[in-house]
BAGU-824218 format. One record per atom (N, C-alpha, C): residue in three letters; atom name; residue number from 1; x, y, z. Coordinates in steps of 0.2 Angstrom, whole numbers, plus 2048, in hexadecimal, padded with zeros to 3 digits. Example, Ala and Ser with C-alpha at 12.3 -4.5 7.8 and 13.67 -1.06 7.14 Angstrom:
BEGIN
["ALA", "N", 1, [842, 7E4, 827]]
["ALA", "CA", 1, [83E, 7EA, 827]]
["ALA", "C", 1, [842, 7F0, 827]]
["SER", "N", 2, [840, 7F5, 823]]
["SER", "CA", 2, [844, 7FB, 824]]
["SER", "C", 2, [840, 800, 827]]
END
This chain:
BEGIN
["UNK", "N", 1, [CC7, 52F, 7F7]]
["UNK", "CA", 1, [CC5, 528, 7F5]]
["UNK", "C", 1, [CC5, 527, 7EE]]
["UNK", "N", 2, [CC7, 522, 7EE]]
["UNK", "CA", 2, [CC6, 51E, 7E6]]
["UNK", "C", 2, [CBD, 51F, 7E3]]
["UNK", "N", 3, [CBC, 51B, 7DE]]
["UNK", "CA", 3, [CB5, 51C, 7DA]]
["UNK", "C", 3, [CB2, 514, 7DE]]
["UNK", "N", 4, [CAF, 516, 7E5]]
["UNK", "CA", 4, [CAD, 50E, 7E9]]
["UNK", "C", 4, [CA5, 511, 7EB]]
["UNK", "N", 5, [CA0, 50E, 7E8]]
["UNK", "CA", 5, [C9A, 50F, 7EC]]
["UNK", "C", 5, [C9B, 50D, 7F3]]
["UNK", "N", 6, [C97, 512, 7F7]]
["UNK", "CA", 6, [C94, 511, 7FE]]
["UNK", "C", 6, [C8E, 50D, 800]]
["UNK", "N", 7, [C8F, 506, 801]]
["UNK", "CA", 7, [C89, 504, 805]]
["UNK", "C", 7, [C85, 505, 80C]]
["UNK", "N", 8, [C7F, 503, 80E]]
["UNK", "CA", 8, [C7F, 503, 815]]
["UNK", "C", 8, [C7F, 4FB, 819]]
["UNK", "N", 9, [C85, 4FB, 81E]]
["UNK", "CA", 9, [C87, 4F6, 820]]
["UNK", "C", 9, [C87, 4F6, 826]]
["UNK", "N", 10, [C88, 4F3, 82B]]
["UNK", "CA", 10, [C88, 4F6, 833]]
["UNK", "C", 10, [C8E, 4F4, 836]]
["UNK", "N", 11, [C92, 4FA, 834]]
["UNK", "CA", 11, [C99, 4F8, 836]]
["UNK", "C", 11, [C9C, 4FE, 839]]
["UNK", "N", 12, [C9F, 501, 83F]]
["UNK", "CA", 12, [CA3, 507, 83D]]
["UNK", "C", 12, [CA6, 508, 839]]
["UNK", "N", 13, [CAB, 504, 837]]
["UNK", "CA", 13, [CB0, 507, 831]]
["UNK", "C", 13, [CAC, 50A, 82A]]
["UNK", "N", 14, [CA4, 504, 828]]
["UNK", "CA", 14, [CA1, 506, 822]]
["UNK", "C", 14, [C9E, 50D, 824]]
["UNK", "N", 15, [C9D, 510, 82B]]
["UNK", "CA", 15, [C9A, 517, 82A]]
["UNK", "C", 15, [C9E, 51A, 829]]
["UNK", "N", 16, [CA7, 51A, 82C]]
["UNK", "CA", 16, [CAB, 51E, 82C]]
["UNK", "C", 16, [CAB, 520, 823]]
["UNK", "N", 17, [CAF, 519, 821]]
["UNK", "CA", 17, [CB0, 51B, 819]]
["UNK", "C", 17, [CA9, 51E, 816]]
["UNK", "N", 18, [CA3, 519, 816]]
["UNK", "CA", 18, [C9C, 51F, 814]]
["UNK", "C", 18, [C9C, 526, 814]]
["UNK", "N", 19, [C9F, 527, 818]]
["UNK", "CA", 19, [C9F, 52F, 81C]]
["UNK", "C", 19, [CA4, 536, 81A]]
["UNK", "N", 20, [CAA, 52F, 817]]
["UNK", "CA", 20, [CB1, 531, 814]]
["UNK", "C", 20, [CB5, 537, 81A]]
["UNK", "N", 21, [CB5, 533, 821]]
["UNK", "CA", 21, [CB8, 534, 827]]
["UNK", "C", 21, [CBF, 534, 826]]
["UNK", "N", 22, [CC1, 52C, 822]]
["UNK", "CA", 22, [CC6, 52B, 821]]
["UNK", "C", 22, [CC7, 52B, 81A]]
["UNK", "N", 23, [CCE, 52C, 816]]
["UNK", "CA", 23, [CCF, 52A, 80F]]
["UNK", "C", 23, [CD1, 522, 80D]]
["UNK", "N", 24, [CD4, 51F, 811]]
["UNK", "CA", 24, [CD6, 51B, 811]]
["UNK", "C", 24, [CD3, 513, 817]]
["UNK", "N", 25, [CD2, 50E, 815]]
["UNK", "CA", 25, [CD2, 508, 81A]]
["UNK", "C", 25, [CD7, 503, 81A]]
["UNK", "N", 26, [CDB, 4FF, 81E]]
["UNK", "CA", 26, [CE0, 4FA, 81C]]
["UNK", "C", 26, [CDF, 4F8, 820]]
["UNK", "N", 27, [CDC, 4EF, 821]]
["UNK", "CA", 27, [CDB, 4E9, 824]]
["UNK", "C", 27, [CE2, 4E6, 821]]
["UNK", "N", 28, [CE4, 4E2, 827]]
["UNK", "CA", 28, [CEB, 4DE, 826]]
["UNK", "C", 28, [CEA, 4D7, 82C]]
["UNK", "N", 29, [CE9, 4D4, 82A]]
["UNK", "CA", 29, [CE8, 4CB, 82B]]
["UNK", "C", 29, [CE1, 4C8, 82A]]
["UNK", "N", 30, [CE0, 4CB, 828]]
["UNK", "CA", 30, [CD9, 4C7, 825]]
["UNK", "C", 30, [CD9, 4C1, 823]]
["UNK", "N", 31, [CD6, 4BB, 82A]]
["UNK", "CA", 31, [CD6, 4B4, 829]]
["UNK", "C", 31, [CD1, 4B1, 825]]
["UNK", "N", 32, [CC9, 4B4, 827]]
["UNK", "CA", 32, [CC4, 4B2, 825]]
["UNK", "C", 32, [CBF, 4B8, 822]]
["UNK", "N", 33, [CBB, 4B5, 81B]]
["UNK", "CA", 33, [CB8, 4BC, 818]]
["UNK", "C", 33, [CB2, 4BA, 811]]
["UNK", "N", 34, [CAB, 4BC, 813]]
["UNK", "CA", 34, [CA8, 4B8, 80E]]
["UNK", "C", 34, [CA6, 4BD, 80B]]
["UNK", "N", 35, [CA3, 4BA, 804]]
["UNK", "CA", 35, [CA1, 4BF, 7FF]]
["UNK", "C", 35, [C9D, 4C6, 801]]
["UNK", "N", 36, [C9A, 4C7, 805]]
["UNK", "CA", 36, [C96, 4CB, 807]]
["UNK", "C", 36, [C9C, 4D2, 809]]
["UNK", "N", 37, [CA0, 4CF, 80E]]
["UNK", "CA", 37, [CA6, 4D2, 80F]]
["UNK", "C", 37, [CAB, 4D5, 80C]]
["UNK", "N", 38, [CAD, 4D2, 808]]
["UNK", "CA", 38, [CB1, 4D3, 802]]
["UNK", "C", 38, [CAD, 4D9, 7FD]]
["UNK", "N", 39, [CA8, 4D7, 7FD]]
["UNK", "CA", 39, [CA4, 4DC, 7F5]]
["UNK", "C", 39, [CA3, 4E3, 7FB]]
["UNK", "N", 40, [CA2, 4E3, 801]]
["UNK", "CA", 40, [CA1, 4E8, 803]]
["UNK", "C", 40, [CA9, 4EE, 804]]
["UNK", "N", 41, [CAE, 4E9, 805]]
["UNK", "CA", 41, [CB4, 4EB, 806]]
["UNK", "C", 41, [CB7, 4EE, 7FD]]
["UNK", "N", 42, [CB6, 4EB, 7F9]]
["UNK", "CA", 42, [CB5, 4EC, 7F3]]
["UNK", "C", 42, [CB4, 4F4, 7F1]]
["UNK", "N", 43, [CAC, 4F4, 7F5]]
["UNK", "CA", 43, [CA8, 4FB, 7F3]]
["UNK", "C", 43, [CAA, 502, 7F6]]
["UNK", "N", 44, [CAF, 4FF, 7FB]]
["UNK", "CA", 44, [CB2, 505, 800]]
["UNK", "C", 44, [CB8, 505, 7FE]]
["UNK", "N", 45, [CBC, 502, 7FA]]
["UNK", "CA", 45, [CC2, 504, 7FA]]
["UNK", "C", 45, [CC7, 500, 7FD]]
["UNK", "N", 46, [CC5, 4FB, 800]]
["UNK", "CA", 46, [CC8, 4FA, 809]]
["UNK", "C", 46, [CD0, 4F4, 804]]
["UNK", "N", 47, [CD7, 4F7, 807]]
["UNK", "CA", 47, [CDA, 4F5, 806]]
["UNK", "C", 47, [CDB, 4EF, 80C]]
["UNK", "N", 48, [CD9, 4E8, 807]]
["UNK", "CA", 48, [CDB, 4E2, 80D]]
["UNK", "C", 48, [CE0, 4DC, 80C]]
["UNK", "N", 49, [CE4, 4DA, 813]]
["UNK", "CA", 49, [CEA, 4D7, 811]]
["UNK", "C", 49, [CE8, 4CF, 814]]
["UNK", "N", 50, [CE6, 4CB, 811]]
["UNK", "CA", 50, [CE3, 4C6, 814]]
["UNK", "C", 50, [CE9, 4C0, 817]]
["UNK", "N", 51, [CE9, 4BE, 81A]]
["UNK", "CA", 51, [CEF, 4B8, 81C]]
["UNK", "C", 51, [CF1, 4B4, 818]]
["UNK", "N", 52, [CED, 4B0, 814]]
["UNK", "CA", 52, [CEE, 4AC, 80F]]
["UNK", "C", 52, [CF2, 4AD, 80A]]
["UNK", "N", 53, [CF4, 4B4, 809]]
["UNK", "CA", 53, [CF9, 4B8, 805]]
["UNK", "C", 53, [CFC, 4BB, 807]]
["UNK", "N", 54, [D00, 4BE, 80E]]
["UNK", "CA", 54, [D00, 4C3, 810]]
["UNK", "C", 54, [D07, 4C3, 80E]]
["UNK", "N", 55, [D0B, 4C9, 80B]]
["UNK", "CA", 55, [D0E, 4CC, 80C]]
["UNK", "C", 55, [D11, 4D4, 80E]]
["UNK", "N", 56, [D15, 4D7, 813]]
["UNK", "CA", 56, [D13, 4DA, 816]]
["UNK", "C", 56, [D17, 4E0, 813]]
["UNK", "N", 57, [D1A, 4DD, 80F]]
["UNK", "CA", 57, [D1E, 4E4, 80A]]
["UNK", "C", 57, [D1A, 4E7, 806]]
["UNK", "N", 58, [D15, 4E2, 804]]
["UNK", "CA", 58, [D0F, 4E6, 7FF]]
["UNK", "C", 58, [D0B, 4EC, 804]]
["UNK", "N", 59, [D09, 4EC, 809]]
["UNK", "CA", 59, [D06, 4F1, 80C]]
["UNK", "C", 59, [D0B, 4F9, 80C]]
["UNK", "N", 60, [D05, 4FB, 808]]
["UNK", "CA", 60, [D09, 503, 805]]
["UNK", "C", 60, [D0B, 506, 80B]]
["UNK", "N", 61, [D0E, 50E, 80B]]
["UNK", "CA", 61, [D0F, 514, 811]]
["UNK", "C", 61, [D09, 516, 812]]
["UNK", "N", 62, [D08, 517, 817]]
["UNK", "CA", 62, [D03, 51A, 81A]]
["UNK", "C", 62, [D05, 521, 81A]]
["UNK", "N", 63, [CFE, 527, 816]]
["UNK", "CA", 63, [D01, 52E, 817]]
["UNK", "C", 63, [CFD, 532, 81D]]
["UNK", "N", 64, [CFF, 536, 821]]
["UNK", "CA", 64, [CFC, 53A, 827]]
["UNK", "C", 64, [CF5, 53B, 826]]
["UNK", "N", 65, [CF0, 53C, 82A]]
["UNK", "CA", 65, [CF1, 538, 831]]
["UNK", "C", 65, [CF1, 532, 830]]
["UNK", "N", 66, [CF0, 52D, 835]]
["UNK", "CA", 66, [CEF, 529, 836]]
["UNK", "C", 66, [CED, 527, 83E]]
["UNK", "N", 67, [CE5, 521, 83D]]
["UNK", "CA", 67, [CE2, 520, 842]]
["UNK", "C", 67, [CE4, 519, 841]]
["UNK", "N", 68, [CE7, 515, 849]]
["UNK", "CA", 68, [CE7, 50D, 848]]
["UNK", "C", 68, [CE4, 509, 84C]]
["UNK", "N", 69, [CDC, 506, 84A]]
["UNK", "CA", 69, [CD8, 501, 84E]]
["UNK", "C", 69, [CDC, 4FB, 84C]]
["UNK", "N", 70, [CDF, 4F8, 853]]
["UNK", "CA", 70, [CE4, 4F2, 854]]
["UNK", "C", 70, [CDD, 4EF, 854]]
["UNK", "N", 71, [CDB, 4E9, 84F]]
["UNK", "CA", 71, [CD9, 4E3, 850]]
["UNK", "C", 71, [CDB, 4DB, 855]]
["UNK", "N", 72, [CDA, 4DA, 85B]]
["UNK", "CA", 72, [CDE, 4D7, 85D]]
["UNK", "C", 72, [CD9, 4CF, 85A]]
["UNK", "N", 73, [CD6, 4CF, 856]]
["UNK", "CA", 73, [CD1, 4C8, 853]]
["UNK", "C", 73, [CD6, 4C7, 84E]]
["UNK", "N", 74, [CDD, 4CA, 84C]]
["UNK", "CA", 74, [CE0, 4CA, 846]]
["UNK", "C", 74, [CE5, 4C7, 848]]
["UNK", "N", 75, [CE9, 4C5, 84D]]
["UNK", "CA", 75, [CEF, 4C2, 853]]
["UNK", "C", 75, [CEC, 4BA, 852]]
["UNK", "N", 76, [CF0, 4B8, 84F]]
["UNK", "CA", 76, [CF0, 4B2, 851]]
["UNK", "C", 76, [CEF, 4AC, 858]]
["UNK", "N", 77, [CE9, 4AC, 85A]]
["UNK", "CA", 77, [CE8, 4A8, 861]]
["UNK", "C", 77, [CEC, 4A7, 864]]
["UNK", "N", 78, [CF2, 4A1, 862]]
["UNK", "CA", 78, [CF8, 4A0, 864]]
["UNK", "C", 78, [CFA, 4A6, 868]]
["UNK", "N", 79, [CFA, 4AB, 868]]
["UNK", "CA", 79, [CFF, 4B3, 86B]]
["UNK", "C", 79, [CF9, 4B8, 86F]]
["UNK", "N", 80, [CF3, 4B6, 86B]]
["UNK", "CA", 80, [CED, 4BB, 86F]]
["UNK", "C", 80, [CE8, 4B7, 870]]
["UNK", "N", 81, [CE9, 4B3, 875]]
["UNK", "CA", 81, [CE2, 4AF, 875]]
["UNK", "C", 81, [CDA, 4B1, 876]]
["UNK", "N", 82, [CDC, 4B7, 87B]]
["UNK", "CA", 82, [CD7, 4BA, 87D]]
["UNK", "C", 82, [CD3, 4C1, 877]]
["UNK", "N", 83, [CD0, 4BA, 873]]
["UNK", "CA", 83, [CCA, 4BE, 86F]]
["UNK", "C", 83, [CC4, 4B9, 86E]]
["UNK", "N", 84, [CBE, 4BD, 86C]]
["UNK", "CA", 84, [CBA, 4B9, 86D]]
["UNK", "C", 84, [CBA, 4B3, 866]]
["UNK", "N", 85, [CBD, 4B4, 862]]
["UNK", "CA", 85, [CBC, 4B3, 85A]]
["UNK", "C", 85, [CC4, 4AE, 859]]
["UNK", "N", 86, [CC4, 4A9, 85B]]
["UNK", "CA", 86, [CCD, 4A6, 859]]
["UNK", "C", 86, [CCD, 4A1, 853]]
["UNK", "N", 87, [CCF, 4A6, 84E]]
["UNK", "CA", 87, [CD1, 4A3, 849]]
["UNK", "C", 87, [CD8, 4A2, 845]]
["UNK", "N", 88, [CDA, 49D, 846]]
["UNK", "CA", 88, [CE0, 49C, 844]]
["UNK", "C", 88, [CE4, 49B, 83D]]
["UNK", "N", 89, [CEB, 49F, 83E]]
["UNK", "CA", 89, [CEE, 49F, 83B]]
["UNK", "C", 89, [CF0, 4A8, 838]]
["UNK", "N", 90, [CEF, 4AC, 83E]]
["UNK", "CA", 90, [CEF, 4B3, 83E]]
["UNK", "C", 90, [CF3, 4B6, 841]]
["UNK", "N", 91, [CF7, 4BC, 83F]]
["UNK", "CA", 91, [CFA, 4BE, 840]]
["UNK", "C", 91, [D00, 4BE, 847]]
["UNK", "N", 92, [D07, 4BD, 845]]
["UNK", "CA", 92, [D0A, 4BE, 84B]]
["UNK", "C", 92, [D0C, 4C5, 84F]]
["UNK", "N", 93, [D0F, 4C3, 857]]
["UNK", "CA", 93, [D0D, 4CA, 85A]]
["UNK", "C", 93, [D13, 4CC, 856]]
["UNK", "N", 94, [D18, 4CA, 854]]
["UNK", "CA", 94, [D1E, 4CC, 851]]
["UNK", "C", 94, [D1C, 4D0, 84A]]
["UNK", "N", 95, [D18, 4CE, 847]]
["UNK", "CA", 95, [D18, 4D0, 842]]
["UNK", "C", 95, [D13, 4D7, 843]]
["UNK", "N", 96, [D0E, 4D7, 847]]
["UNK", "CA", 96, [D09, 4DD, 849]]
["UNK", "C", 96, [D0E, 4E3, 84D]]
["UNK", "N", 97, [D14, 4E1, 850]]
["UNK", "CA", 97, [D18, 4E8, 852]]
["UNK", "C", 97, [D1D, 4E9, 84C]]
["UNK", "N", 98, [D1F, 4E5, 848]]
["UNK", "CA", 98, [D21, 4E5, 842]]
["UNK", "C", 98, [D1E, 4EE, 83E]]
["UNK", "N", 99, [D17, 4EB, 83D]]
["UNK", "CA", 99, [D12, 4EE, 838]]
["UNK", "C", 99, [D14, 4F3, 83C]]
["UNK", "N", 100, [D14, 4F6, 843]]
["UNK", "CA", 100, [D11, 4FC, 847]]
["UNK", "C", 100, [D18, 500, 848]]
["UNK", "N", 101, [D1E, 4FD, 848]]
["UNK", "CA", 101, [D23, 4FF, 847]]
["UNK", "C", 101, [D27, 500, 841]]
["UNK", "N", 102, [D22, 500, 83B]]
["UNK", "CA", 102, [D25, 501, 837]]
["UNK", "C", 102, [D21, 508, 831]]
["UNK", "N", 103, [D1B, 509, 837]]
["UNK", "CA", 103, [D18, 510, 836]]
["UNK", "C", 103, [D1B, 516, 833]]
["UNK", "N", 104, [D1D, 51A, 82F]]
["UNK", "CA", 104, [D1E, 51F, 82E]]
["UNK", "C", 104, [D1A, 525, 82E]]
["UNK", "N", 105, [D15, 524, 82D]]
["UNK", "CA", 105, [D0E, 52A, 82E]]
["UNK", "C", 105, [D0D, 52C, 837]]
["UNK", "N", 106, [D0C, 532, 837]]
["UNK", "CA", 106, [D09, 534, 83E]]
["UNK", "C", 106, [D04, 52F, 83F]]
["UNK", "N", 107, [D03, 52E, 846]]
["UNK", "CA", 107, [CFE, 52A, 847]]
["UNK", "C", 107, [CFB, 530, 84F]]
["UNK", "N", 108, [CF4, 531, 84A]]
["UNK", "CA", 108, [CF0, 534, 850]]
["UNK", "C", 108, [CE9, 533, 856]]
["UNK", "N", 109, [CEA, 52A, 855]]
["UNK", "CA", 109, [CE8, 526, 857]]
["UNK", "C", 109, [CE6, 521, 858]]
["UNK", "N", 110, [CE6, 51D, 85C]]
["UNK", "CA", 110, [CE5, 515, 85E]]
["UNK", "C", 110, [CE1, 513, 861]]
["UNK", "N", 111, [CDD, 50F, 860]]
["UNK", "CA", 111, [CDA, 509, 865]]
["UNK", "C", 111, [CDC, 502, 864]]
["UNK", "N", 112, [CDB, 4FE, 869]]
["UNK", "CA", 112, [CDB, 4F6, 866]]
["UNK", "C", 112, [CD7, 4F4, 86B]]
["UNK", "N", 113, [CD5, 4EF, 866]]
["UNK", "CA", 113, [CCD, 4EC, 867]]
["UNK", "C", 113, [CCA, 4E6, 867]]
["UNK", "N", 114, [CC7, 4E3, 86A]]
["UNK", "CA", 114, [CC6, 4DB, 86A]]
["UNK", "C", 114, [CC7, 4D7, 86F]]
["UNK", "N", 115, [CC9, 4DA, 873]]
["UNK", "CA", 115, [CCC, 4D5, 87B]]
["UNK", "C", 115, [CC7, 4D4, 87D]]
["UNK", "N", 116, [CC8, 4CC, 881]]
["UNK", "CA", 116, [CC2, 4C9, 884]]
["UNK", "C", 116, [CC6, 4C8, 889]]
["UNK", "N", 117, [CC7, 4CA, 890]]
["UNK", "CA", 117, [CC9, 4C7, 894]]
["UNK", "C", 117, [CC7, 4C0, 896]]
["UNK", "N", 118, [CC1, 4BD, 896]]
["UNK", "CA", 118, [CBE, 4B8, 898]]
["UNK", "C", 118, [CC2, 4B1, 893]]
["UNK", "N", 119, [CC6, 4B3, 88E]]
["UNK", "CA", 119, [CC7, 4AF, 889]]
["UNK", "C", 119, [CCF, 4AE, 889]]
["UNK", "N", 120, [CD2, 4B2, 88F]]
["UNK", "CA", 120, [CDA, 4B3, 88D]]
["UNK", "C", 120, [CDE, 4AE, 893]]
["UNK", "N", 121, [CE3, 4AE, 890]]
["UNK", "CA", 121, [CE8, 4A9, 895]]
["UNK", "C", 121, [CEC, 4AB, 898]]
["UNK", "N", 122, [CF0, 4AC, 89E]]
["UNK", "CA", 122, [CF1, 4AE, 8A0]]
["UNK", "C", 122, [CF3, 4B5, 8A0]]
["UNK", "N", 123, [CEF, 4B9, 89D]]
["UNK", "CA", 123, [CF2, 4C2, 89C]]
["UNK", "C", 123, [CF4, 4BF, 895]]
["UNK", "N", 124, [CF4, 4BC, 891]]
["UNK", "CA", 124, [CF9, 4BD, 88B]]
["UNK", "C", 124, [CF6, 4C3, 886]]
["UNK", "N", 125, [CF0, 4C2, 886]]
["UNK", "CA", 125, [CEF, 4C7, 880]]
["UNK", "C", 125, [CEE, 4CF, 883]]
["UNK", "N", 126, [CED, 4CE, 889]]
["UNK", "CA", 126, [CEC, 4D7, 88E]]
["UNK", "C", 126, [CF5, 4D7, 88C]]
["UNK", "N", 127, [CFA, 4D5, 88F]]
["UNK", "CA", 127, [D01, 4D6, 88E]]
["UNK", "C", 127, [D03, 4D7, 885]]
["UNK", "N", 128, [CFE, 4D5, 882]]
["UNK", "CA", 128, [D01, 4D6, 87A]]
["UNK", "C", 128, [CFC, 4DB, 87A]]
["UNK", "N", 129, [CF7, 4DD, 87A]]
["UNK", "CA", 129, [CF4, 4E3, 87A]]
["UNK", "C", 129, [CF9, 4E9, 87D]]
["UNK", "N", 130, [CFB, 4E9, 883]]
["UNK", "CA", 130, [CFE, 4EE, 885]]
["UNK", "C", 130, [D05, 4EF, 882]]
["UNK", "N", 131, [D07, 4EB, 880]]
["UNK", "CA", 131, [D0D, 4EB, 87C]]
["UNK", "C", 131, [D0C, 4F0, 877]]
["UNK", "N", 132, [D07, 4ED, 872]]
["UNK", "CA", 132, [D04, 4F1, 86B]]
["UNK", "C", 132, [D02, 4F9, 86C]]
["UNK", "N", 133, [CFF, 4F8, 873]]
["UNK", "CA", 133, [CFE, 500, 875]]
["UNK", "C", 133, [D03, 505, 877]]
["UNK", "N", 134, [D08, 500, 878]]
["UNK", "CA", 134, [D10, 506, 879]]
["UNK", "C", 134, [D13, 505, 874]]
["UNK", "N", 135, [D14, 502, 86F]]
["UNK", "CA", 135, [D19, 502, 869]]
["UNK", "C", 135, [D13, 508, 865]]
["UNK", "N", 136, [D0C, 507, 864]]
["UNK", "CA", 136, [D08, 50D, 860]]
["UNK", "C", 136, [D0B, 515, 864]]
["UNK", "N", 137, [D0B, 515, 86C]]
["UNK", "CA", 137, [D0C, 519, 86E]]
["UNK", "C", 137, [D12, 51D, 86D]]
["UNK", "N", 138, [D17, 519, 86D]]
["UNK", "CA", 138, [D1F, 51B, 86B]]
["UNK", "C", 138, [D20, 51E, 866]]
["UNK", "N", 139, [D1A, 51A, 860]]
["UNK", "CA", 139, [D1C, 51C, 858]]
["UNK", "C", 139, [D16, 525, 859]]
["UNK", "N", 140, [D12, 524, 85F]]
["UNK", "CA", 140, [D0F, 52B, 85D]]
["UNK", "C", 140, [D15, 530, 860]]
["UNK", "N", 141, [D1A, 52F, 864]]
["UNK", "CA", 141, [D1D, 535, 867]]
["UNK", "C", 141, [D21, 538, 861]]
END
């Protein structure tokens, strides 16, 4: 890790990096983000790709291992409706197998996370979900 003070914040990921678990953090579509957020991402290093800017060339290689928590809050509503949190103008599913197919790093691990069944349309966001979990699968074989 870079020269980033650790705070105490109650977050997974902030214990992760805390703890220096991982070397590296990359968020990519980040729609919505207040100061509070920001100054903490700041202090851990966390490299973030917010929408309002995004471009996907800039997102460096990723070097081994690599663990990937699929944020499904980061899909734009429109394609994953089933999350508790719909904020528009997030990422396409195109562009999220995009990112994952374009991996080079081992990947040693997956989750994806945020599904509310109670909030989805007819399967759409469980069928983008499973989509996401075979394209990260394929890339692990």
């Amino acid at each position: 890790m870079k020269n980033c003070m650790a705070t105490n914040i109650l977050t997974p990921f902030a214990r992760i990096m805390e703890n220096k678990f991982a070397a590296r953090l990359v968020q990519v579509g980040i729609r919505t983000i207040n100061t509070h957020q920001r100054e903490q991402a700041k202090k851990y290093c966390v490299e973030m790709h917010e929408m309002k800017n995004l471009d996907l060339s800039f997102i460096s290689k990723f070097e081994n291992p690599l663990y990937i928590s699929l944020d499904l809050d980061g899909i734009d509503p429109a394609f994953a409706p089933g999350v508790s949190h719909h904020e528009p103008g997030g990422l396409t599913s195109r562009q999220v197998i995009a990112l994952i197919q374009g991996i080079e790093a081992t990947i040693v691990g997956a989750d994806i996370v945020e599904y509310n069944p109670t909030r989805d349309f007819n399967d759409m966001t469980a069928h983008l979900a499973a989509k996401l979990m075979k394209e990260i699968l394929a890339k692990m074989l």
